[in-house]
C-alpha positions, 0 to 999 in steps of 0.5 A, spaced: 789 547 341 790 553 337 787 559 340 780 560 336 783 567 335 790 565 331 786 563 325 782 568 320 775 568 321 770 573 319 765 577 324 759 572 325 764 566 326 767 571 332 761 573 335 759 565 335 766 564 339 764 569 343 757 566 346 757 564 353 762 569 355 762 575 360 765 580 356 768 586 357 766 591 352 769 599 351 765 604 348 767 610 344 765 614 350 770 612 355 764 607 358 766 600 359 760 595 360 762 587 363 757 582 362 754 576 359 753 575 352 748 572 349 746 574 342 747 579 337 743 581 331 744 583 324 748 589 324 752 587 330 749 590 336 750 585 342 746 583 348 749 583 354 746 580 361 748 581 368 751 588 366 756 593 369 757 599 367 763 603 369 764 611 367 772 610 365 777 605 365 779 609 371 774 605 374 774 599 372 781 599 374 780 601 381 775 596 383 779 590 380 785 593 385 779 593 390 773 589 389 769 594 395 771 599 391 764 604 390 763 609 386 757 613 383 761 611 377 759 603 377 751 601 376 748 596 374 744 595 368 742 588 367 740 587 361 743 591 355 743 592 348 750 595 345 750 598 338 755 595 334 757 601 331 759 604 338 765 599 340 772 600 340 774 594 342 772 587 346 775 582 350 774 576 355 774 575 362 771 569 362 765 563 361 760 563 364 757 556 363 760 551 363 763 546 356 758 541 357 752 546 359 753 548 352 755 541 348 748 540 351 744 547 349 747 544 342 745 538 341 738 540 344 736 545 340 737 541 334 732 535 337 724 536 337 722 535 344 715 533 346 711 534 352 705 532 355 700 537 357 
């Protein structure tokens, strides 16, 4: 199948086809920040779970050539909300739930779900 990137699609169809993915963000002052992405919101912004923050490309570089790598440079955030205005550029580094985990998701939030208390 084509790559979801090699058609045309506008900012809230590539924001969807982002969901479920661990991301690795770079911000206009040199930070990068990887983690999961789970939602944005009207004006872009983008919440991100699990998060790492590195203070330069440098650093990320570093510790993907060595995984023990450890800086002052590194730490990590957890939950994180990035302005939308602030990002320069995103890409993937890969999924973290599985196609069927979000088939499932899907198909669930569409269903009514009762339960006895």
């Amino acid at each position: 199948s084509p790559h979801p990137l090699s058609k045309k699609m506008n900012s809230e169809e590539f924001l969807k086809s982002l969901l479920a993915k661990r991301l690795r963000i770079k911000i206009k002052d040199g930070r990068v920040i990887d983690g999961n992405f789970m939602c944005t919101d009207d004006t872009c912004n983008l919440v991100i779970s699990n998060c790492e923050e590195f203070l330069t490309q440098t650093d990320v570089d570093e510790t993907e050539r060595n995984p023990k790598f450890n800086t002052a440079n590194i730490r990590t955030l957890g939950l994180a909300i990035v302005p939308g205005q602030e990002i320069v550029s995103i890409s993937v580094i890969k999924e973290f739930l599985s196609k069927e985990t979000l088939e499932y998701i899907s198909a669930e939030k569409n269903a009514v779900i009762q339960k006895d208390w």
